[in-house]
N, C-alpha and C positions, 0 to 999 in steps of 0.2 A: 504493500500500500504506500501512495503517495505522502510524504512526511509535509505539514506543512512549511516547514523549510524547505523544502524541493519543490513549491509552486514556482512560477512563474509565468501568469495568465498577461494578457493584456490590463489589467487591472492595475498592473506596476506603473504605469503611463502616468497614473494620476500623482501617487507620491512623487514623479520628481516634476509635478506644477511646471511652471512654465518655463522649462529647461533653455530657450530657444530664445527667449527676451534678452536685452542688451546686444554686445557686441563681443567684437573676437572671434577666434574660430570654433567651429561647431562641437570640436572634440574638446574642446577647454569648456565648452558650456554643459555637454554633457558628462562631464566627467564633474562639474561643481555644483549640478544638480545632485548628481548621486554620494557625493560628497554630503552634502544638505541632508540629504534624505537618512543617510546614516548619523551624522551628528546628531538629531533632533529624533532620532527612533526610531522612523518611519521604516529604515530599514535595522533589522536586530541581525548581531552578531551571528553568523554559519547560515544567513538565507542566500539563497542561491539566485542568481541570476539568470537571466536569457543568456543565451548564447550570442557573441557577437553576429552573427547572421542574424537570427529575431530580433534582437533590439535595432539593428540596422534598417529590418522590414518597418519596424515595428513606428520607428520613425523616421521613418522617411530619409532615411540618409545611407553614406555608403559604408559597408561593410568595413572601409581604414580606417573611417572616423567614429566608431564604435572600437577599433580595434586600439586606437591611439588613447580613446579618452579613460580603458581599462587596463591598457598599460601604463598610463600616469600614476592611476588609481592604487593598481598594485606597488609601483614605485614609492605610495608612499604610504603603505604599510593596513590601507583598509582593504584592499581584496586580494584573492589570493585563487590560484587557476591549477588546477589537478586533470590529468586525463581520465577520463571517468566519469567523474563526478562534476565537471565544470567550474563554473567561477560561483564563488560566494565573497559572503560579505565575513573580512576576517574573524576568528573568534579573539582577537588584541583589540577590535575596534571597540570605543566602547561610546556609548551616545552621552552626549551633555549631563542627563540628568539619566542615572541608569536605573531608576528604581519606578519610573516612568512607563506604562503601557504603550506601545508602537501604535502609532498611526494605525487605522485601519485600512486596508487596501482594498478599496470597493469600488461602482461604476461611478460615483458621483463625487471621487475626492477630489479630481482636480475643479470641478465646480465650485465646490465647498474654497477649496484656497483661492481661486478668482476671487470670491466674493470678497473673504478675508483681506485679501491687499487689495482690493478694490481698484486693476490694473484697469487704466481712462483709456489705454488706443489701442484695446480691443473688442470690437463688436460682438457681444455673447448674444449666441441662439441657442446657448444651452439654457437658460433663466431670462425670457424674454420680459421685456415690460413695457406701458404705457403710460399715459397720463392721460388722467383723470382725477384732476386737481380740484375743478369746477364742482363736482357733485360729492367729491368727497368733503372740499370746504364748505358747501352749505349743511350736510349731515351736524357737520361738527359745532357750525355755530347755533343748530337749532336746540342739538343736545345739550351744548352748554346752556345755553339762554331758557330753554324747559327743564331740565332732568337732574341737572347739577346737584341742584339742593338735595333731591332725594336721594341721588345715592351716595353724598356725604353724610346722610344721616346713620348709617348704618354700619356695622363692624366691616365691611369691605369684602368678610370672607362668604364666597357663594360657591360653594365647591363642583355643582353640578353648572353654574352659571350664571345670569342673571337672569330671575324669572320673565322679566319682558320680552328677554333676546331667544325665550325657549317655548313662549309662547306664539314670538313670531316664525320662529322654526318650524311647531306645532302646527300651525295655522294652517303655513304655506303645503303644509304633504294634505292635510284634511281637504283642500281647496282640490289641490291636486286630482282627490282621488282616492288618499290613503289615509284613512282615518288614523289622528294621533295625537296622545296628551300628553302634557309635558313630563312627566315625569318616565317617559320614553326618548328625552332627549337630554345630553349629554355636552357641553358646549369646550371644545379644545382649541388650543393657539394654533389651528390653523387643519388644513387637511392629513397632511403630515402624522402630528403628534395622533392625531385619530387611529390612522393606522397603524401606528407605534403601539399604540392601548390594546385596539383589538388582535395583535399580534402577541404583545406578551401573554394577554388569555388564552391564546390556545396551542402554543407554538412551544414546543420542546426539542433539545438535540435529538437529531436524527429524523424527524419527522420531516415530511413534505410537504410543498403549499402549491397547487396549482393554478400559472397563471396565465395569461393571456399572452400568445408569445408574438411580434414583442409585446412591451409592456415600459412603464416608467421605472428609471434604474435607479432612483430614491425608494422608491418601496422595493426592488429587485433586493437591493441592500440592508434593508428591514430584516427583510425575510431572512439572509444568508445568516445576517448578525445574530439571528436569535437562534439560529441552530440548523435552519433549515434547508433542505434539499429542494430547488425549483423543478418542478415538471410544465413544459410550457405545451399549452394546448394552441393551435393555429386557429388565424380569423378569415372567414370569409366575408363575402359581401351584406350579412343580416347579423355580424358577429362574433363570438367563437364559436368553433365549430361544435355541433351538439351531441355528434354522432360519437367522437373524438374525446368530448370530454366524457361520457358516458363508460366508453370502453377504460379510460383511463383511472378513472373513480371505482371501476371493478377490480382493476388489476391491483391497486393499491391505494384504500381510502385514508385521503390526507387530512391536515389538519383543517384547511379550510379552502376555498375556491376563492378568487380576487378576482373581479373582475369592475371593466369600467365601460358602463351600458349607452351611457350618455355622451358619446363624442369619443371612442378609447383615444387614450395619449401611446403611442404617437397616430395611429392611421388614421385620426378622425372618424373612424365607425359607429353610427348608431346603428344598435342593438336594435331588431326588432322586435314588436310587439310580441309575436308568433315562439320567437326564438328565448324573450324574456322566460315564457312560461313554460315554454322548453325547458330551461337551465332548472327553472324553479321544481320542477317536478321531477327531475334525475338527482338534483343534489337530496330531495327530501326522501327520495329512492333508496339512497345511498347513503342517507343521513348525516349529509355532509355540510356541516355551515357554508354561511357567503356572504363573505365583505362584497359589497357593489360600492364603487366610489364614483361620486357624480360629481366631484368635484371641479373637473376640465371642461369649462367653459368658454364659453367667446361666441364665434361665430355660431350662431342657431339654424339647426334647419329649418324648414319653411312652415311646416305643418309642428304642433305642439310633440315634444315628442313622450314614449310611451309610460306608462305607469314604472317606478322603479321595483326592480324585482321581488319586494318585500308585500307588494299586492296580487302576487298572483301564489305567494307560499302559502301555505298549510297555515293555520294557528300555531300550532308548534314546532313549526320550521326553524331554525336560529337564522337570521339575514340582520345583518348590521348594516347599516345606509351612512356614506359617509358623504357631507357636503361642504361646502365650504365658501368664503364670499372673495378668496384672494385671487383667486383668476378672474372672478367678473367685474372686481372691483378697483381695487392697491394691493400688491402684496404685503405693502406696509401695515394694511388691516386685517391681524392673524387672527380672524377666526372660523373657523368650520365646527363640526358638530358631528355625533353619533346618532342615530337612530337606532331602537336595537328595543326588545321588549324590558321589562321594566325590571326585571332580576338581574339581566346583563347590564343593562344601566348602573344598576346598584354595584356589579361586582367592581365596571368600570373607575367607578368614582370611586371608589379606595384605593384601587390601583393608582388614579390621577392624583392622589392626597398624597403620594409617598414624594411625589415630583412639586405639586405645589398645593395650595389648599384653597384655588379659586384662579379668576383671572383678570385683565383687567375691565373692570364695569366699565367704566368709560368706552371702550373700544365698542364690547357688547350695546351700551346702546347707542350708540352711533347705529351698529350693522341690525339692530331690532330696528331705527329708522329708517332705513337702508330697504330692508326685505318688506317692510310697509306698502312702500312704494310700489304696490304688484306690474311686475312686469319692468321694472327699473332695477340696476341699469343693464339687464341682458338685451332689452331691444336698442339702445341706443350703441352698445356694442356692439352688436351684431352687425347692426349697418354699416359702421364704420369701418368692420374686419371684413367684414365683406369687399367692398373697396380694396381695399388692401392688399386683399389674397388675390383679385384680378391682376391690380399692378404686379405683384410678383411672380403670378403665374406670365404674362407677358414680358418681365424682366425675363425671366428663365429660359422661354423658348426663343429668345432673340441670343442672348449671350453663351447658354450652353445646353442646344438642342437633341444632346444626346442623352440628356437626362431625360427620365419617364416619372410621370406621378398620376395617382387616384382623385382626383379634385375631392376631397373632404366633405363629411356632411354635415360637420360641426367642428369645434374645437377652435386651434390656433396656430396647425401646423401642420407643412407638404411632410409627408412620407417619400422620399426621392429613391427610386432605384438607379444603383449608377450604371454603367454598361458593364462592367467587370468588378469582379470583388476586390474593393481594396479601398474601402473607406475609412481604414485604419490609418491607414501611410498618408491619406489623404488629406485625413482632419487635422495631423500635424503640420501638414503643409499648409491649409487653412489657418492653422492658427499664426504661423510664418508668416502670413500676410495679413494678421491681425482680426482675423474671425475665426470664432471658438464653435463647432459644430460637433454634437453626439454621433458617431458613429455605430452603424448597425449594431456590433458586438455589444456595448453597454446597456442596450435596451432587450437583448436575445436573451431568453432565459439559460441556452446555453452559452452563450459568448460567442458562437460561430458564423452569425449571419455580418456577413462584411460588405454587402452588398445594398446597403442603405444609408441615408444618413437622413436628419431632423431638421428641417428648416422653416421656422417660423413665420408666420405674415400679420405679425404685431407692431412692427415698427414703420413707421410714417414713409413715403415714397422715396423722399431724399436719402432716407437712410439704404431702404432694400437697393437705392442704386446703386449707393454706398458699397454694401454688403457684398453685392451680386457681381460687381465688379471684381471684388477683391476675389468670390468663389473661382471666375472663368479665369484669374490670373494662376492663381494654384491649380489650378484644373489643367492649364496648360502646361503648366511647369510638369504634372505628374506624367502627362501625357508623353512629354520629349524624352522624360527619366526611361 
């Protein structure tokens, strides 16, 4: 069996963050990335390396300039190269603080350290964003100038939420469709931490969690972190597939099924109606819980779209509904929410106590005034991304017509097949010219789909020319390589 010392996945990409920023030559920057990455933990003493050929593929460079920057390395006493067994990270090295847990190595680290140094002249499509300044500043001044008083009046602590903000949660599913009380809602800093919760509930080492392949590589890394083994089921045009995940649930009932009905991140798929109760009646088959997370919003399809899966299960079914208001909204306004019946609820929120014992009221009623507002602000987004995603799709086929995509039936982003697999070597070289794009492997439940990559249509015209320019410059450079 593979020791975790002897991994070396594409995931190592992310601990040496943005290797390739400044100047000099390449084998001096990758050799002071990994340098970094060892001082600070990220890499522990006896892990092994790629091979200089894979990390050469791996970014985008050539086989001497991997070869130069792990002979410097070795020169100065942190790696060390055996036939065999390959290069590791020495057992002399020792990181800064050694008593220190290692960096984790997951799909979403080098995002996480973007955000962290908060580098200005690179365009991320991995955490896209907009402004909406205008609707979030009247929220805020209504809430001050109404609400203020009252929720100073009171210990601050609301562990399940603010009743306002879970009544309007409440409201919106009963309106919907799906009858519900508040005390079946659960309010958390964002969509995230949600599925943080209902993960720790059910999720043990060695267990498996089936998800939609692909899928968002922040929750891919949830899942791994807490023990668990991905099994990715594929999606078709009404979804994942039903047939697939049916047989898959027989072979080996996991701990729970993830799926994201309303828009999936990345292929924009909505889920249909047909296929909803589909899922609902094989998981309840099978007895298998089901996170649905509807939290990936933006662009709307045209017609309302269908009931969330939690309407079409059994009474006794387990389905937890996770929603949230930071893609339709600010991401700077963290909060989402659980849905789940009112035992789960309860187990949730002790679980949320050990983390903190409420959150912030002020944010909750702002987003309780906010969801008031029925049908605001997802139709004013919509239209606007809509736009958007034209301009981009016509940027695309004018500057790199070899590219293929699914025009999306919601969400906030092309799913782009590229003509040959190799959007690994790609994104580095993207990010080379100052745009950050997720490559297929990060979002694949196994790591091996290299043949896609993420590209956003959130950002205003001038930028996606921006952007798009910069894709067909790296596009060609890989091209001539």
């Amino acid at each position: 069996m593979t020791s975790e010392m002897d991994r070396f996945p594409t995931d190592i990409l992310g601990v040496l963050g943005d290797w390739s920023a400044g100047s000099g030559p390449l084998h001096l920057r990758i050799a002071a990335a990994v340098r970094d990455a060892i001082e600070s933990g990220a890499l522990l003493p006896g892990r092994r390396l790629p091979s200089e050929r894979q990390l050469a593929d791996q970014l985008a460079v050539s086989r001497t300039t991997v070869v130069a920057a792990y002979d410097r390395l070795r020169g100065e006493g942190l790696l060390v190269s055996r036939r065999g067994s390959g290069t590791r990270v020495s057992l002399e090295a020792r990181p800064r603080r050694e008593f220190t847990a290692a960096v984790p190595e997951g799909r979403t680290t080098s995002i996480v350290r973007r955000l962290i140094t908060g580098q200005k002249d690179v365009i991320s499509l991995a955490i896209p964003d907009w402004d909406d300044s205008a609707g979030i500043g009247q929220a805020v001044r209504k809430t001050v100038e109404s609400d203020l008083k009252e929720l100073l009046s009171g210990t601050g602590y609301q562990p399940r939420g603010l009743l306002t903000l879970r009544e309007a949660v409440a409201d919106s599913y009963t309106r919907a469709g799906l009858p519900t009380s508040t005390d079946q809602i659960l309010v958390t800093n964002g969509a995230h931490p949600a599925v943080l919760l209902a993960t720790q509930l059910y999720v043990r080492p060695g267990v498996s969690v089936v998800v939609e392949n692909p899928s968002w590589p922040g929750y891919l890394d949830i899942f791994t972190n807490a023990g668990a083994q991905l099994v990715g089921v594929p999606l078709d045009d009404e979804g994942i597939d039903a047939v697939e995940l049916d047989r898959t649930l027989a072979e080996r009932p996991p701990a729970f099924v993830y799926v994201m009905p309303t828009y999936q991140n990345p292929t924009g798929i909505l889920m249909s109606q047909a296929r909803r109760q589909a899922l609902a009646r094989i998981t309840a088959r099978h007895r298998v819980p089901v996170i649905e997370d509807h939290s990936y919003i933006g662009l709307a399809h045209g017609d309302t779209p269908p009931l969330p899966i939690a309407a079409y299960g059994a009474p006794q079914a387990e389905v937890l509904t996770v929603g949230s208001l930071d893609n339709a909204v600010w991401r700077g306004l963290r909060v989402g929410w659980l849905r789940a019946s009112a035992d789960i609820i309860d187990s949730l929120t002790y679980r949320k106590s050990l983390i903190d014992l409420g959150g912030p009221l002020l944010d909750h009623a702002i987003a309780a005034r906010l969801l008031r507002r029925h049908g605001w602000p997802m139709a004013t987004r919509s239209a606007e991304l809509s736009h958007r995603l034209d301009v981009l799709e016509e940027l695309l086929r004018d500057r790199l017509p070899s590219w293929r995509w699914r025009r999306p039936d919601g969400g906030i982003a092309l799913w782009v097949t590229l003509p040959r697999p190799n959007a690994t070597a790609y994104a580095q070289l993207a990010l080379r010219h100052g745009v950050e794009v997720l490559p297929g492997p990060a979002l694949d439940a196994t790591g091996r789909d290299d043949t896609h990559i993420r590209v956003p249509f959130t950002q205003p015209s001038h930028v996606a020319a921006e952007f798009v320019d910069r894709l067909a410059l790296a596009w060609a450079q890989l091209e001539r390589s």
